[in-house]
C-alpha positions as CSV (number, residue, x, y, z in Angstrom):
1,X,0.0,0.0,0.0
2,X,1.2,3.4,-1.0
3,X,2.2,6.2,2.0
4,X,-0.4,8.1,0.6
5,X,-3.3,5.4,1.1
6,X,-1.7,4.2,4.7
7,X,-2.6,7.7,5.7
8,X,-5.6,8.0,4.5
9,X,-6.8,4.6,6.0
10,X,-5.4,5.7,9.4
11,X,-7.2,9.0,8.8
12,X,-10.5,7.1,8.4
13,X,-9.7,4.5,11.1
14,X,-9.1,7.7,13.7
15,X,-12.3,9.3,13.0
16,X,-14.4,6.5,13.4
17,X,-16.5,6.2,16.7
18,X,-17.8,3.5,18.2
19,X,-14.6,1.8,20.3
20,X,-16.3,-0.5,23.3
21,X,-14.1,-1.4,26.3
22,X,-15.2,-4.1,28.8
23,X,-13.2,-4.3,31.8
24,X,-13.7,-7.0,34.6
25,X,-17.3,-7.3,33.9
26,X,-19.0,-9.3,36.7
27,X,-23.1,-9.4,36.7
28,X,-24.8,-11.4,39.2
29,X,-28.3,-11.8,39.4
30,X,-30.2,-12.6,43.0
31,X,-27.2,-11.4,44.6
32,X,-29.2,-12.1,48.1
33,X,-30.5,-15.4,46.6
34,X,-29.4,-18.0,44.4
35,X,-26.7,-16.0,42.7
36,X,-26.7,-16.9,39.9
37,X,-23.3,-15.6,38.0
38,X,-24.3,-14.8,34.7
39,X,-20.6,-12.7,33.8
40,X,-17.8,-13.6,34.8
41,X,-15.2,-11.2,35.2
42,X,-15.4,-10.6,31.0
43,X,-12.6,-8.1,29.8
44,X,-13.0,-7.1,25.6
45,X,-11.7,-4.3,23.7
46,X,-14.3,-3.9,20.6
47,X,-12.2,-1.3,18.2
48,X,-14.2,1.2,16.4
49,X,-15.8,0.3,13.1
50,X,-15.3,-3.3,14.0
51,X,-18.0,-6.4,13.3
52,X,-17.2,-8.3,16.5
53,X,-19.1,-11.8,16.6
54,X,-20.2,-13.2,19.7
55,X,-21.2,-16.8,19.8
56,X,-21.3,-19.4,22.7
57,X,-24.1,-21.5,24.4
58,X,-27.4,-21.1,24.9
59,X,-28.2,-19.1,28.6
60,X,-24.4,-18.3,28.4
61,X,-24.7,-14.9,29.3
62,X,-23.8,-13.2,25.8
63,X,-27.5,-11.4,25.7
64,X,-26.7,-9.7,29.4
65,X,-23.6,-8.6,28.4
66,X,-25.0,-6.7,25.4
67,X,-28.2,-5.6,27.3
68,X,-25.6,-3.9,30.0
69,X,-24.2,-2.1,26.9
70,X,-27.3,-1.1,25.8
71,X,-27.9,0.1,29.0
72,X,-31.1,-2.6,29.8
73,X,-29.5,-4.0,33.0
74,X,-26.9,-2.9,35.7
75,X,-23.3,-4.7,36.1
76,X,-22.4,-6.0,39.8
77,X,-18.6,-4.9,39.3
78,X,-16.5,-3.8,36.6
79,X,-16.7,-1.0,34.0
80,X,-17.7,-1.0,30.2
81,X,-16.5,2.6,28.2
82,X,-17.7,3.7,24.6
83,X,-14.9,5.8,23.3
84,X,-13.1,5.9,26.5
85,X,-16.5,7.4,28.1
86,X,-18.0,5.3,31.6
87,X,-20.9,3.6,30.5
88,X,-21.3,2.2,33.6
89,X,-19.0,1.3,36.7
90,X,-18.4,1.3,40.6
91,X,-20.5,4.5,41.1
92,X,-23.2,3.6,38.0
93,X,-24.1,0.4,37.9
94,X,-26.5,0.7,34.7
95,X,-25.6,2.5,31.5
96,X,-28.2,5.2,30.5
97,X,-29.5,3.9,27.4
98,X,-29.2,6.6,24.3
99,X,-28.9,6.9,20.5
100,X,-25.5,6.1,20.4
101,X,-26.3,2.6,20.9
102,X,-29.6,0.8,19.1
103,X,-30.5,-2.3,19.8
104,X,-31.7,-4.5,16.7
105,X,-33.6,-7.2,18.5
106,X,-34.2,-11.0,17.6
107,X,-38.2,-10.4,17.0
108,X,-38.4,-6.9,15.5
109,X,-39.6,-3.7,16.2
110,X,-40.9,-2.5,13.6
111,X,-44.6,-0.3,14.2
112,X,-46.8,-2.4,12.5
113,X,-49.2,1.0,11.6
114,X,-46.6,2.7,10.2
115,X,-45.2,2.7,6.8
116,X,-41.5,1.8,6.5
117,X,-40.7,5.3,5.4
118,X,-42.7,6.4,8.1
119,X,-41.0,3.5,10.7
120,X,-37.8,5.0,9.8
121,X,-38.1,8.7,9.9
122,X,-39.6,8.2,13.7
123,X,-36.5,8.2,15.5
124,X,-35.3,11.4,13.8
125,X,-39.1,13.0,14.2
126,X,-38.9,12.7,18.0
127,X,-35.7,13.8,18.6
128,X,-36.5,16.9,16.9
129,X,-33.1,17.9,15.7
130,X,-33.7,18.0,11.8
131,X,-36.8,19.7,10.0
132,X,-38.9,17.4,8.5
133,X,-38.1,17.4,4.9
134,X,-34.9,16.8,5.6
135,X,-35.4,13.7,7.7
136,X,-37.7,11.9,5.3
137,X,-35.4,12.8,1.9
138,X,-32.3,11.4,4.6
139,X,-34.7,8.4,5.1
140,X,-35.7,7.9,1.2
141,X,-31.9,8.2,0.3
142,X,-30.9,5.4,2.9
143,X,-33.4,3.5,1.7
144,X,-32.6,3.2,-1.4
145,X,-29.1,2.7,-0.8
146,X,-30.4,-0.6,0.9
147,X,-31.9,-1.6,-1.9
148,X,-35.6,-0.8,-0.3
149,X,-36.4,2.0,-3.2
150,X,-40.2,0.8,-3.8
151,X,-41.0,0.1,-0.5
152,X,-41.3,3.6,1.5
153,X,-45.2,3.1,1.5
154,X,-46.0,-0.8,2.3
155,X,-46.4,-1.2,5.4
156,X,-43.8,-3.9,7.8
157,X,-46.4,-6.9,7.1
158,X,-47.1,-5.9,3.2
159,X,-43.4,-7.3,2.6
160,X,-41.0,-10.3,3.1
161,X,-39.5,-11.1,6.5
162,X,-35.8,-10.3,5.2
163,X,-36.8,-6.7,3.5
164,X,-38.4,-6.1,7.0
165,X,-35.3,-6.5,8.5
166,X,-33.5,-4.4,6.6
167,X,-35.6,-1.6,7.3
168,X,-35.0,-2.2,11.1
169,X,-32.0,-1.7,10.5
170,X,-31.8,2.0,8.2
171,X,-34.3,3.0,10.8
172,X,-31.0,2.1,13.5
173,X,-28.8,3.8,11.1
174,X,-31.4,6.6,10.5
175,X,-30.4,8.1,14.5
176,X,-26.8,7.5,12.9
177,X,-25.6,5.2,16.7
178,X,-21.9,4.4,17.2
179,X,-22.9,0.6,18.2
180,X,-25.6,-1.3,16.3
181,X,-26.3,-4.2,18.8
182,X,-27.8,-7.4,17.2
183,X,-29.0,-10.0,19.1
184,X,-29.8,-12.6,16.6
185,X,-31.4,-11.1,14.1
186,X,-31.7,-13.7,11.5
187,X,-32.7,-16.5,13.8
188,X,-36.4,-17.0,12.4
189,X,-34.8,-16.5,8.7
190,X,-34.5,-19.3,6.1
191,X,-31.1,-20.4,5.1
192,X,-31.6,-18.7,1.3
193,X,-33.3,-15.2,3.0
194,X,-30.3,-15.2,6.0
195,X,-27.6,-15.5,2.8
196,X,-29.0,-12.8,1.1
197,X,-29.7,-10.8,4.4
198,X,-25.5,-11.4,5.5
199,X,-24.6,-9.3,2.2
200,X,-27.4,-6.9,2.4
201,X,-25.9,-6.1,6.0
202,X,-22.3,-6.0,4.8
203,X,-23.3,-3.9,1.7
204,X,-24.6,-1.3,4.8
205,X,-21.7,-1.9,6.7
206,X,-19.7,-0.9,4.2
207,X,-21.5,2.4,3.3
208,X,-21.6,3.4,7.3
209,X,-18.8,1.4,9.1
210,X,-20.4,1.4,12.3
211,X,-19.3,-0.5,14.9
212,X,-21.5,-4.0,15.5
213,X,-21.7,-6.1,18.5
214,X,-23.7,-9.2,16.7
215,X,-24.6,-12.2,19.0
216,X,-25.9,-15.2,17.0
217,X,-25.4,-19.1,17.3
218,X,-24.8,-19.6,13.7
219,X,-21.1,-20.2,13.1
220,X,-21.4,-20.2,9.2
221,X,-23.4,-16.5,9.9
222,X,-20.1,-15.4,12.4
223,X,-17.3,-16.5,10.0
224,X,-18.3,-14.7,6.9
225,X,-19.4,-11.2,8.9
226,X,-17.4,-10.8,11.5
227,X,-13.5,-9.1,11.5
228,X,-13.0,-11.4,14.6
229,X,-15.0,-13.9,16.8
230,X,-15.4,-14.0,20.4
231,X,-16.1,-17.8,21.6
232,X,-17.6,-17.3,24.9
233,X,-17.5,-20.4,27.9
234,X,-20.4,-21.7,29.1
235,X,-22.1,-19.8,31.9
236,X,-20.9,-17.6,33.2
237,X,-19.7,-16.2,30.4
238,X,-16.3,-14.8,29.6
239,X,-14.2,-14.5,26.4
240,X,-12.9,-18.3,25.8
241,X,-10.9,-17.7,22.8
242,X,-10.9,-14.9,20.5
243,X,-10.3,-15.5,16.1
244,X,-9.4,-13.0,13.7
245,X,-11.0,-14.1,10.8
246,X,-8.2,-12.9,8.5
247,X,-10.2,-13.0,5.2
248,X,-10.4,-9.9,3.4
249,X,-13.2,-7.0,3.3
250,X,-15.4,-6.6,1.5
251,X,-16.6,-10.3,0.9
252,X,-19.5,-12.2,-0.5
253,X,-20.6,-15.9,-0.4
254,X,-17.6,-17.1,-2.7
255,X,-15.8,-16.9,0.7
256,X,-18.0,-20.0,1.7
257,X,-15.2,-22.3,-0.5
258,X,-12.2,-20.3,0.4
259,X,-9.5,-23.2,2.6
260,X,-9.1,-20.6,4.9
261,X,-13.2,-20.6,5.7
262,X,-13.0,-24.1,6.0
263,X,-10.1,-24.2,8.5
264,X,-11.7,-21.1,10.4
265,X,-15.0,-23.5,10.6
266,X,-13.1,-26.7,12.6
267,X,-11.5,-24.3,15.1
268,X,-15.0,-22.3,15.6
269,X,-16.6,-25.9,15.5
270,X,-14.5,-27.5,18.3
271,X,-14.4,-24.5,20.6
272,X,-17.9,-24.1,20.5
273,X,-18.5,-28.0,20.7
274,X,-16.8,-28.1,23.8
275,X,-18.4,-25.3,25.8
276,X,-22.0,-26.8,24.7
277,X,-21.1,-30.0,25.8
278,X,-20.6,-28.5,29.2
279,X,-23.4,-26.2,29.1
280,X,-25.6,-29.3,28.3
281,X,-24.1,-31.2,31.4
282,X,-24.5,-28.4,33.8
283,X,-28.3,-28.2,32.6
284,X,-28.5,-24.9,30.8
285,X,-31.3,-23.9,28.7
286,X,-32.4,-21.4,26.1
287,X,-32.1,-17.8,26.6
């Protein structure tokens, strides 16, 4: 690479927001009770503009580590910074939830009255902070960079499952966050819709270079998305081993037959095996 484009990469690199620091992240829930240990002193540094991957067991704690980020429940010790900023800590326990970080949840959100121009001008429309032209030709334009141009004025139900999911996710982009937080968002997806959904969300990515913080139990989903995955033990969760999946950006499903996907499966494959084999034996189940 020429001096010329190293700079102007670390120039882009530097103004990106979005870096997420988890130090010695402990949550406990029932800590009069049963106590259960849901977190177990978790430490990850998320750079900005990065696709981190979480994956791990069932019940391991993944979703209440990302619902502390978004601010949904409180830590019991330990801090977790967005660009070097206290989320929450020793003296704040819960993070105040806020625009900088929307959550794109596992069974939509979507207002079902709305239209999805109309779904994704709201967040703008209540903040107030653009007029109202503005907001809805931002809207159109993002729109039609995700290939929704056609569908400003159905309505969530009046189109497919995978289309509906994209407009979640301009309406995220719309408040423009730091952190898009994904908890399993293509879970109820076909195989065929979930393929074309992954490059859908990378051709987003790529125009927006947000960071994400994407739980999911689909190793195949992890691999061709994320810059690196974070295997997490069996409850209580904490980083087990972390991959950098050192296949060039930007990608698309000829990846799938690359040696270097295949090798990247088997380690995935036998990590996660072996925590789910001890989740399984200790009892856990779904959530």
């Amino acid at each position: 690479m020429s001096a010329v484009l190293q700079k102007s990469a670390k120039a882009e690199k530097g103004a990106l927001k979005g870096a997420i620091r988890i130090e010695d992240v402990v949550k406990i829930y029932d800590p009069e009770g049963a106590a259960v240990m849901a977190v177990d002193h978790c430490s990850l540094d998320i750079p900005a503009g990065e696709i981190c991957m979480i994956v791990g067991p069932s019940g391991c704690g993944k979703t209440t580590l990302l619902n502390a980020i978004a601010g949904f429940h409180s830590i019991s010790s330990g801090k977790i910074f967005l660009d070097d900023e206290l989320l929450c800590g020793p003296e704040k326990p819960m993070a105040q939830p806020g625009s900088d970080r929307i959550v794109v949840f596992q069974n939509g959100a979507l207002f079902p009255w709305k239209s999805n121009l109309d779904n994704v001008a709201f967040g703008p429309l209540m903040q107030g902070k653009l007029g109202k032209k503005e907001i809805y030709d931002k809207a159109r334009s993002m729109m039609a960079d995700a290939g929704l141009s056609g569908t400003e004025h159905n309505f969530p139900g009046e189109v497919s499952s995978g289309l509906r999911r994209r407009v979640e996710i301009v309406r995220a982009l719309m408040n423009e966050p730091k952190v898009l937080l994904f908890d399993e968002p293509y879970r109820a997806l076909d195989s065929l819709t979930k393929s074309v959904m992954h490059e859908a969300l990378l051709e987003i990515y790529y125009k927006n270079k947000v960071t994400i913080f994407f739980i999911t139990h689909d190793l195949e989903e992890a691999i061709f998305l994320g810059h690196r995955l974070v295997i997490m033990s069996s409850r209580p969760c904490k980083p087990k081993k972390i991959i950098d999946v050192d296949i060039p950006h930007p990608r698309d499903y000829s990846v799938l037959t690359s040696t270097r996907y295949r090798q990247l499966m088997d380690e995935t494959i036998e990590l996660v095996h072996e925590e789910a084999k001890k989740a399984f034996s200790a009892g856990e189940k779904e959530g």
